[in-house]
VEXTORPA-87264 format. One record per residue (C-alpha): residue number from 1; chain; x negated, y negated, z. Coordinates in steps of 0.02 Angstrom, whole numbers. Each point is the difference from the previous one (the first is absolute). Example, Ala and Ser with C-alpha at 12.3 -4.5 7.8 and 13.67 -1.06 7.14 Angstrom:
REM VEXTORPA-87264
MIKE seq mol u v w
MIKE 1 A -615 225 390
MIKE 2 A -69 -172 -33
***
This chain:
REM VEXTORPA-87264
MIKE seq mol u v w
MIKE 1 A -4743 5787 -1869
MIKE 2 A -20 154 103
MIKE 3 A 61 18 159
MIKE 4 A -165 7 80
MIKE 5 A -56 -166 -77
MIKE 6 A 155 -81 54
MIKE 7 A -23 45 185
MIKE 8 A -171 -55 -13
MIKE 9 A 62 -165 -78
MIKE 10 A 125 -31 163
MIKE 11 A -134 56 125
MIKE 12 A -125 -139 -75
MIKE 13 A 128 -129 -20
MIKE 14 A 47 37 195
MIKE 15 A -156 3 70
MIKE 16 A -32 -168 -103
MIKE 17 A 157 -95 56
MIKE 18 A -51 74 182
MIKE 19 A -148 -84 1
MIKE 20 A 60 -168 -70
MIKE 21 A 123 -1 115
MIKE 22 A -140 8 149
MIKE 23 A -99 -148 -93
MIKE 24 A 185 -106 16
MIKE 25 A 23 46 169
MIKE 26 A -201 -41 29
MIKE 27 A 20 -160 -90
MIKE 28 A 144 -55 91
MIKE 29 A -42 35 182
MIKE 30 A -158 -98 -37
MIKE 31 A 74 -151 -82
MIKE 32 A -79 -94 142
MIKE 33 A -156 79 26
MIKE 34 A -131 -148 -41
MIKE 35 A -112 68 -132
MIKE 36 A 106 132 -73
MIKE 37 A 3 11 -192
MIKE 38 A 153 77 -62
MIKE 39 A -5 176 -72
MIKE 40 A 52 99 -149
MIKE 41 A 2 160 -85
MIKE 42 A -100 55 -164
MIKE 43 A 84 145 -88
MIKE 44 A -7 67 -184
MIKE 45 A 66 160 -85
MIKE 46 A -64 164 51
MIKE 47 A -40 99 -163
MIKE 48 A -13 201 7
MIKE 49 A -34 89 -150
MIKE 50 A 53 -153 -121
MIKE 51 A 145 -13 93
MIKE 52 A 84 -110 113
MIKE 53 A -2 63 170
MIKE 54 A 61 -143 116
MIKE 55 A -104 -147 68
MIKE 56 A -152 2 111
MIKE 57 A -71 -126 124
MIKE 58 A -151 -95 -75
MIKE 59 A -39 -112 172
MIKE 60 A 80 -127 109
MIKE 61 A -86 -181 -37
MIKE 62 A 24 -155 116
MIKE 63 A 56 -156 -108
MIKE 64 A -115 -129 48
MIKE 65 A -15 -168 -81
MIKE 66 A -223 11 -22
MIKE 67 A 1 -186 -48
MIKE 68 A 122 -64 133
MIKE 69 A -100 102 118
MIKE 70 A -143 -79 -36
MIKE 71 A 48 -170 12
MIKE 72 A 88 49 166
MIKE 73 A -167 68 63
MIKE 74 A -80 -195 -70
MIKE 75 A 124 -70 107
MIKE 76 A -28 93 145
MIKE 77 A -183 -31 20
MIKE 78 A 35 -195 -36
MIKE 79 A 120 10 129
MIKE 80 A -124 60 122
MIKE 81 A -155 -106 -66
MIKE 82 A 115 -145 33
MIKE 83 A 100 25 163
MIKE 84 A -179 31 69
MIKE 85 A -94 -135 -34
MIKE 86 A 188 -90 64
MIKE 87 A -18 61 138
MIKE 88 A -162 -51 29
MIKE 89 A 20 -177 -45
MIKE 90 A 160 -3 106
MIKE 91 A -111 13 159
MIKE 92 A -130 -80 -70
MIKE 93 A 127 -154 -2
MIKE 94 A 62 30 177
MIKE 95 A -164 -1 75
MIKE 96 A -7 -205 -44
MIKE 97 A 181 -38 28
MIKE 98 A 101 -122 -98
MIKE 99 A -59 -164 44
MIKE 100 A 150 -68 109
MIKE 101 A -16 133 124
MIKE 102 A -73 -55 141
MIKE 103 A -75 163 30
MIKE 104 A -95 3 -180
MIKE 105 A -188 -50 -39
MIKE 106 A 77 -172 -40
MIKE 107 A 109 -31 153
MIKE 108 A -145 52 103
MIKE 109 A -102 -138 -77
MIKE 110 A 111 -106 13
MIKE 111 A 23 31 192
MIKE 112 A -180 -16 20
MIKE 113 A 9 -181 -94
MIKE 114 A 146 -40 107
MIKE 115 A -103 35 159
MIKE 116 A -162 -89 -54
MIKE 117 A 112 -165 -31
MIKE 118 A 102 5 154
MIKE 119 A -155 38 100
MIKE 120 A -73 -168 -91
MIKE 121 A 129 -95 90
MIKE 122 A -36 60 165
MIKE 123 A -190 54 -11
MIKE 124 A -7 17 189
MIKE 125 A 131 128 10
MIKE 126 A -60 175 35
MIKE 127 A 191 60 -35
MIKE 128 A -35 -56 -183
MIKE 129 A -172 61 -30
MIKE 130 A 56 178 60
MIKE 131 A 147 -35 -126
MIKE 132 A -160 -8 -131
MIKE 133 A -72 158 78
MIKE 134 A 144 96 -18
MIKE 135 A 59 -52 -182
MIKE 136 A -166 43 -63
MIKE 137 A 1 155 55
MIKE 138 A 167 31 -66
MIKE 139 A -78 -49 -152
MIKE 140 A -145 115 8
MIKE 141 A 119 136 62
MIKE 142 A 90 -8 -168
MIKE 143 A -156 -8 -92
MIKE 144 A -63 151 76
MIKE 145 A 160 83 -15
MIKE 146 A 17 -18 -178
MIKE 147 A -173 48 -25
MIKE 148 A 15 158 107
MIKE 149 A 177 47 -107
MIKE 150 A -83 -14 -154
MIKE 151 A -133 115 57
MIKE 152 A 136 128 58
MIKE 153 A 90 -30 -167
MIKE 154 A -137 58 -73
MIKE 155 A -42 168 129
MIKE 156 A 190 59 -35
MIKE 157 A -27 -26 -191
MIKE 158 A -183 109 22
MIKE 159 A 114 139 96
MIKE 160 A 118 -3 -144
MIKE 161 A -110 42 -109
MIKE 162 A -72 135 77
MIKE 163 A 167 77 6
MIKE 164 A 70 -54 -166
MIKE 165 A -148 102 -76
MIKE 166 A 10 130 127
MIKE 167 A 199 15 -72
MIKE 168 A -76 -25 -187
MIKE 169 A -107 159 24
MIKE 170 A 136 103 78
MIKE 171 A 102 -35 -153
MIKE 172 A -121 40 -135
MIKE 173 A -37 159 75
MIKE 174 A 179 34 26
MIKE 175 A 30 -31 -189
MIKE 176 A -145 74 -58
MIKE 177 A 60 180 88
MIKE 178 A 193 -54 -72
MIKE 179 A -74 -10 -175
MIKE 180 A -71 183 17
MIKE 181 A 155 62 71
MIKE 182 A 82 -75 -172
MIKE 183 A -99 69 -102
MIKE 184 A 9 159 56
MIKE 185 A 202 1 6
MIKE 186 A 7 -38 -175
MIKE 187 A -113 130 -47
MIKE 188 A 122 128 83
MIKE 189 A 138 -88 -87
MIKE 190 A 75 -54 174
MIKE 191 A 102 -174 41
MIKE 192 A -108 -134 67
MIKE 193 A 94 -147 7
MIKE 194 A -14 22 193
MIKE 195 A -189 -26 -17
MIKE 196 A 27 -144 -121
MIKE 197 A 88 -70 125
MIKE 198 A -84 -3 141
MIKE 199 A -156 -46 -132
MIKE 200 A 97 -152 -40
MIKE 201 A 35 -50 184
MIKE 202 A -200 13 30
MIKE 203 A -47 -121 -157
MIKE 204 A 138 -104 77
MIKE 205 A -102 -27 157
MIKE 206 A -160 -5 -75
MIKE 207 A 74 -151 -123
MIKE 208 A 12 -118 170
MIKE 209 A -177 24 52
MIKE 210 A -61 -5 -194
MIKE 211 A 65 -22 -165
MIKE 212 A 9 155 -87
MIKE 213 A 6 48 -179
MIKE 214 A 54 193 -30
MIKE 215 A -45 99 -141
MIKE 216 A 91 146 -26
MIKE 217 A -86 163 -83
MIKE 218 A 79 147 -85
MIKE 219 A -27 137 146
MIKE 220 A 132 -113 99
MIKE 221 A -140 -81 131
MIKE 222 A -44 -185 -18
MIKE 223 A -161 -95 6
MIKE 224 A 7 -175 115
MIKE 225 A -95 -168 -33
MIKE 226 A 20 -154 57
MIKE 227 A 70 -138 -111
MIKE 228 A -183 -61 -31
MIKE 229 A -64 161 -16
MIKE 230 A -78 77 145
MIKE 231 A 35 179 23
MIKE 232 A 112 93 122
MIKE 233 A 13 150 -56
MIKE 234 A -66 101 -156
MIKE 235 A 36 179 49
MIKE 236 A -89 -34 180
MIKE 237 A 50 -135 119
MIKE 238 A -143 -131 19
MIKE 239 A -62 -33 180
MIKE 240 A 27 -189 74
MIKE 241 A -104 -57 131
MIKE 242 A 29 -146 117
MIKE 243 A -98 -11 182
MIKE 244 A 115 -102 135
MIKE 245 A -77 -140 128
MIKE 246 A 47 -7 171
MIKE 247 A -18 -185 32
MIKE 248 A -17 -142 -135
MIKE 249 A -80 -157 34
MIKE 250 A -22 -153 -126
MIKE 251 A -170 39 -68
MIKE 252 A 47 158 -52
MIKE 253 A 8 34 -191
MIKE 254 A 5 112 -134
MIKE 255 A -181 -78 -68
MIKE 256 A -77 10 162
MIKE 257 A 40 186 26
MIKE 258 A 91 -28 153
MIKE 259 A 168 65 -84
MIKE 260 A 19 150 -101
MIKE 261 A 66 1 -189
MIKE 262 A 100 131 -89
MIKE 263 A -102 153 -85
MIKE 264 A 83 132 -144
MIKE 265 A -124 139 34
MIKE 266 A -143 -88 89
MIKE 267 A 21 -131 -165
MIKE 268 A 27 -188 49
MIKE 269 A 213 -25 -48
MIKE 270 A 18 -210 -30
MIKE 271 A 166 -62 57
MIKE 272 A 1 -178 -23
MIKE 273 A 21 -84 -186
MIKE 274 A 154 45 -123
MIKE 275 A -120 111 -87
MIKE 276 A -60 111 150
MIKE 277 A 26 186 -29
MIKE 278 A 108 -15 181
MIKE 279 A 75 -145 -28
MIKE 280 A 177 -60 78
MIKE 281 A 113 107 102
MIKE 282 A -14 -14 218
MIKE 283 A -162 79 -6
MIKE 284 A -84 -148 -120
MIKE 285 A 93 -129 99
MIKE 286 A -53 65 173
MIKE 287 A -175 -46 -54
MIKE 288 A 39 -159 -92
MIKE 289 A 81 -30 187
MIKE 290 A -170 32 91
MIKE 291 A -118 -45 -118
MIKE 292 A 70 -151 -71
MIKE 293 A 159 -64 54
MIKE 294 A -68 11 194
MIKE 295 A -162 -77 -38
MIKE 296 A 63 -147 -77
MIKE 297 A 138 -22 116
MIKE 298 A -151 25 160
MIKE 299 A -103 -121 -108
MIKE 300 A 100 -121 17
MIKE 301 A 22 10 164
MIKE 302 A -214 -31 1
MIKE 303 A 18 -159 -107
MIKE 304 A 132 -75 122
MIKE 305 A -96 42 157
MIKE 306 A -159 -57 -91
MIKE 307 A 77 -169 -11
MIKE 308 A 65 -8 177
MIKE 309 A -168 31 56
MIKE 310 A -77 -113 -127
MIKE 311 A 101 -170 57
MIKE 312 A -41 35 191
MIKE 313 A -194 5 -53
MIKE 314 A -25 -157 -77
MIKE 315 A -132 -80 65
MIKE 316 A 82 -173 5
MIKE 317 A 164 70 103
MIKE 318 A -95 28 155
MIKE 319 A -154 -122 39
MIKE 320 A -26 121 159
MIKE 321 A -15 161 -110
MIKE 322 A -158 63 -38
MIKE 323 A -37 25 -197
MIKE 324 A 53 183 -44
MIKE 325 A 106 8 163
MIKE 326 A 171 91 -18
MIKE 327 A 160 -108 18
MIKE 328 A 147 25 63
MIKE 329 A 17 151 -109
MIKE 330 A -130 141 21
MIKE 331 A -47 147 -103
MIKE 332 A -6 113 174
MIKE 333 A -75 -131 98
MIKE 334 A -121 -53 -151
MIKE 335 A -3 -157 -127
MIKE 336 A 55 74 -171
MIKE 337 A -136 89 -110
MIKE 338 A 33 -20 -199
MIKE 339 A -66 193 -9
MIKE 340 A 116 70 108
MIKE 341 A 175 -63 -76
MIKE 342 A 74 164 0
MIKE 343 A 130 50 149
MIKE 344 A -37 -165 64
MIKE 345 A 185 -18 38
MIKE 346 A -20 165 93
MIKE 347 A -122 -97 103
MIKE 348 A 59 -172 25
MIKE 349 A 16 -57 183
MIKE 350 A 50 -171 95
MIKE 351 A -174 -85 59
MIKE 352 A -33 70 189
MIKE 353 A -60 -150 74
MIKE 354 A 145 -109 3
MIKE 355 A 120 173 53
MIKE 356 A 18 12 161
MIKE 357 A 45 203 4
MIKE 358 A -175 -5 -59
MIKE 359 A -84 -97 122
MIKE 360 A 8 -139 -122
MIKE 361 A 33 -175 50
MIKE 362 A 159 -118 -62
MIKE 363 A -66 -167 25
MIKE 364 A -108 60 -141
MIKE 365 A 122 -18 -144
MIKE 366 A 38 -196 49
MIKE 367 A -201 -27 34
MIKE 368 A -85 106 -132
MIKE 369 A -60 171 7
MIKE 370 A -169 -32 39
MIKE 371 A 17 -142 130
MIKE 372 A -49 -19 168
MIKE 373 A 108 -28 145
MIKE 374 A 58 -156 41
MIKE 375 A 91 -61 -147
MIKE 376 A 143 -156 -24
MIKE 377 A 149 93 45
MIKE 378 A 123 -109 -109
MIKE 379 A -139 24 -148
MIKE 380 A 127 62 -121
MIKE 381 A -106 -21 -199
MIKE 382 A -77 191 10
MIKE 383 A 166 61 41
MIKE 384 A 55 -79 -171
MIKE 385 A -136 30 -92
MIKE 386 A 31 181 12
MIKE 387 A 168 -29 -60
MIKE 388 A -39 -115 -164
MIKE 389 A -123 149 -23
MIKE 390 A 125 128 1
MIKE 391 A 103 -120 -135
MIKE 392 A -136 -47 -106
MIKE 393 A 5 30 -172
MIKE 394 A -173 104 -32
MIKE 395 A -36 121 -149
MIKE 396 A -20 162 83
MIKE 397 A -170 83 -47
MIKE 398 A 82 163 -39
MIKE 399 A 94 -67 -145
MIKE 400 A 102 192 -14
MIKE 401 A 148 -103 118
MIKE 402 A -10 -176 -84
MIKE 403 A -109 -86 -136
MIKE 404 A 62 -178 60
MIKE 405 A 14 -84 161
MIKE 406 A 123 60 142
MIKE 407 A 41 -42 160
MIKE 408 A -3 155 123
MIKE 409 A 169 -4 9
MIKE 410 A 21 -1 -194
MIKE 411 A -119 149 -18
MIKE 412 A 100 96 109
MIKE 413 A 164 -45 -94
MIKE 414 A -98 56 -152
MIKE 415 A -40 169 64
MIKE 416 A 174 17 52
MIKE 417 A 69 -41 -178
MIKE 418 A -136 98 -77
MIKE 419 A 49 163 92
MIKE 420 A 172 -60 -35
MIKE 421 A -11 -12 -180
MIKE 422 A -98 169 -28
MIKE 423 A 140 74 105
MIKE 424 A 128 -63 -132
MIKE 425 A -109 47 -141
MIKE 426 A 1 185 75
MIKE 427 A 196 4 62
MIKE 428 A 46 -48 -185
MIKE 429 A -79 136 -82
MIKE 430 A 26 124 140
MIKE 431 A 182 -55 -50
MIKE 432 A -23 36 -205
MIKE 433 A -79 158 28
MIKE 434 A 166 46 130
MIKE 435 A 104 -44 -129
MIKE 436 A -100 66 -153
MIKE 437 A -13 167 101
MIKE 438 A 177 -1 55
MIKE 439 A 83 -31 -167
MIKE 440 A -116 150 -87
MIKE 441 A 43 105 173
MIKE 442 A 215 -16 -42
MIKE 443 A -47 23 -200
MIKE 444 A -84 184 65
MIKE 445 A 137 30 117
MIKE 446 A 126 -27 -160
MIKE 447 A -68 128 -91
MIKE 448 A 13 145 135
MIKE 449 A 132 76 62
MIKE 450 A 183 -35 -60
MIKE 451 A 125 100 104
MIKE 452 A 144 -38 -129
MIKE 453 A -97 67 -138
MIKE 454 A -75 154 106
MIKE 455 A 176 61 43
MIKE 456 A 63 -13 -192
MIKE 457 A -139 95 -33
MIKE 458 A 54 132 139
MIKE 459 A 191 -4 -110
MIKE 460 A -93 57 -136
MIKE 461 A -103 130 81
MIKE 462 A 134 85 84
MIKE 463 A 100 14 -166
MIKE 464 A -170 65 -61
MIKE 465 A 10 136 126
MIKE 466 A 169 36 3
MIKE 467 A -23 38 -199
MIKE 468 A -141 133 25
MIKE 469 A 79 85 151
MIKE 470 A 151 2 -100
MIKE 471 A -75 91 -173
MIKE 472 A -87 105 161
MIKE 473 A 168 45 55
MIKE 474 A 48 42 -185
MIKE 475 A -117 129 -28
MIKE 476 A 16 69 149
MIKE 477 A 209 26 -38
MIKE 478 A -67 85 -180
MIKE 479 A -105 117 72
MIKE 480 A 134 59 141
MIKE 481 A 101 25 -167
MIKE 482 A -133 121 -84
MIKE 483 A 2 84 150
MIKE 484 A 168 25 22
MIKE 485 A 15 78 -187
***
């Protein structure tokens, strides 16, 4: 070996061990960094004329784990699916309250029960026909309540959309220009494990609004789909389209046009179904929340205030009534209409005329609610009647709440255990998917970084470099000898 080969030998091998000894020190101070992939060097023999002339860098790769990663990603977007519709259901099941608090749907009935039989024992106490008033319009209070939540469930789930694929399109665009930048660093031969990293951290995000799928290609960009195959990105970022609401009232649904749907490139995107192109992650369950979840949750709500209404209009309750009067229980001040069930608990109000805030009259409730003046003031049977009507067993017409007959006070113990058990349904696999997503998060986290082993590599490397600088130093003593001669 000549001496000019051997210096270039020790010059490679130094700037070699200099530059693994930047990827130990890069590794290690980022042992924490969430998303970083451990790095490491690629280096074969440099060859010069047939001969051995040191070693050269061939690239720095990041050790990544594609399958793990993958599943991770699954996880993630589970995760998200779940803990939203959670979420959802979580209120959803707050808005009735558990059925032994007095201030839930049930306790309310059963306060307005409570009045209607005390008042029976005393029907010529205005004390306890104002206790009527007032229960009942607890009652229709926490109808309209949970009526008006569910509606504003639904508005914050519309605004998260809008910004979910507002956030969805920033990202795509982001990678799309990241995937250029790669390409064109490997073409130059340059280190882009930077880009790869901050190209990982974007698929990341993009996996909790939608599953992904990533296809790698041999120029070092990707192409994105979704797990059931709608495209993301193939070279150019597609376009998603989503157009917010300001106000949301029952009525309003995606078949009726009054709420927008989700368009890739002007082109209809379907959300809802396992085999939707944009199925699960937060995006899929934000409109499962407001287009489904919501509905049925306000539809019950209907059904229940459909049969309120419905016991308080039977013709035999009230002789004084007129046919097709309202009852106690009004849809705004009018007898119910079978065409207009929807929002009706939106609507629901306490009869005016016995309500004396209202200009309404009490002695009504003990005489009827059609009667002249003048009635029996110990006359006691209307005041019960209205109570066995409220505890009659009666199929309710909308059969989406009961398909056998319940008191009042059973159906709203049924819609509390309803919303109860779909809240359990959705905790437990919110829950697996936490744990699923946890256990594949510490298997990824295993794989990076290992201090111990990064700092046995550093032994090595510095032995590495003291061995080049020292055949370096060699040379350099032979050639002060030829000089010297």
């Amino acid at each position: 070996m000549s001496i000019t080969s051997a210096i270039s030998s020790a010059t490679s091998g130094l700037s070699t061990v200099s530059r693994a000894a930047q990827l130990v020190s890069e590794n290690v101070s980022n042992a924490l960094t969430e998303g970083y992939a451990r790095r490491e060097i690629e280096i074969s023999s440099r060859i010069v004329g047939g001969q051995g002339a040191g070693v050269k860098v061939d690239g720095i790769v990041r050790v990544v784990d594609q399958v793990l990663l993958r599943d991770r990603r699954m996880a993630d977007s589970d995760l998200s699916y779940q803990s939203t519709r959670s979420g959802f259901l979580q209120a959803a099941s707050d808005m009735i309250g558990v059925p032994d608090d007095p201030a839930s749907l049930s306790g309310q009935l059963r306060a307005f029960e409570a009045a209607l039989l005390e008042a029976g024992s005393r029907p010529d106490s205005d004390t306890r026909r104002s206790e009527i008033v007032r229960t009942c319009n607890n009652l229709t209070n926490k109808i309209n309540q949970a009526s008006r939540a569910v509606q504003a469930e639904r508005l914050v789930a519309d605004a998260a959309i809008a910004s979910q694929v507002e956030q969805l399109n920033e990202n795509l665009v982001q990678l799309q220009d990241i995937n250029v930048q790669i390409i064109r660093f490997k073409g130059a031969g340059k280190d882009a494990t930077a880009l790869e990293e901050a190209r990982q951290n974007l698929i990341d995000d993009i996996a909790t609004i939608v599953p992904v799928r990533v296809i790698p290609q041999s120029n070092g960009s990707v192409v994105l789909y979704t797990q059931n195959g709608g495209t993301l990105l193939e070279g150019k970022a597609r376009q998603f389209e989503f157009t917010p609401v300001s106000t949301i009232t029952a009525d309003m649904t995606l078949a009726s046009g009054g709420l927008s749907g989700l368009t890739v490139d002007g082109r209809p995107a379907d959300t809802s179904g396992n085999l939707a192109p944009m199925a699960g992650g937060s995006l899929a369950a934000l409109f499962e929340v407001r287009d489904e979840l919501a509905v049925v949750a306000q539809g019950r709500l209907d059904a229940f205030s459909r049969d309120l209404m419905e016991r308080f209009e039977d013709p035999a309750l009230d002789a004084t009534t007129a046919a097709g009067a309202p009852g106690l229980f009004t849809d705004g001040g009018a007898a119910f209409d079978p065409l207009d069930e929807v929002g009706l608990a939106g609507r629901l109000e306490f009869s005016a005329v016995v309500d004396p805030a209202q200009g309404g009259e009490l002695r009504l409730l003990r005489d009827g609610l059609g009667a002249a003046p003048g009635g029996p003031i110990g006359y006691a049977d209307q005041l019960y009647a209205f109570a066995d009507a409220l505890t009659a067993a009666r199929l309710p017409a909308d059969t989406q709440i009961a398909s056998s007959e319940r008191s009042a006070t059973a159906l709203a113990a049924d819609l509390a255990s309803r919303a109860a058990a779909d809240l359990v349904d959705g905790q437990r696999s919110e829950s697996f998917a936490a744990s699923r997503q946890s256990s594949l998060r510490d298997l990824e986290l295993q794989g990076g970084v290992d201090t111990d082993q990064e700092l046995q590599k550093l032994l090595l490397i510095e032995q590495a470099y003291a061995a080049n600088a020292r055949v370096i130093q060699t040379i350099d003593d032979l050639i002060q000898r030829l000089l010297a001669i």
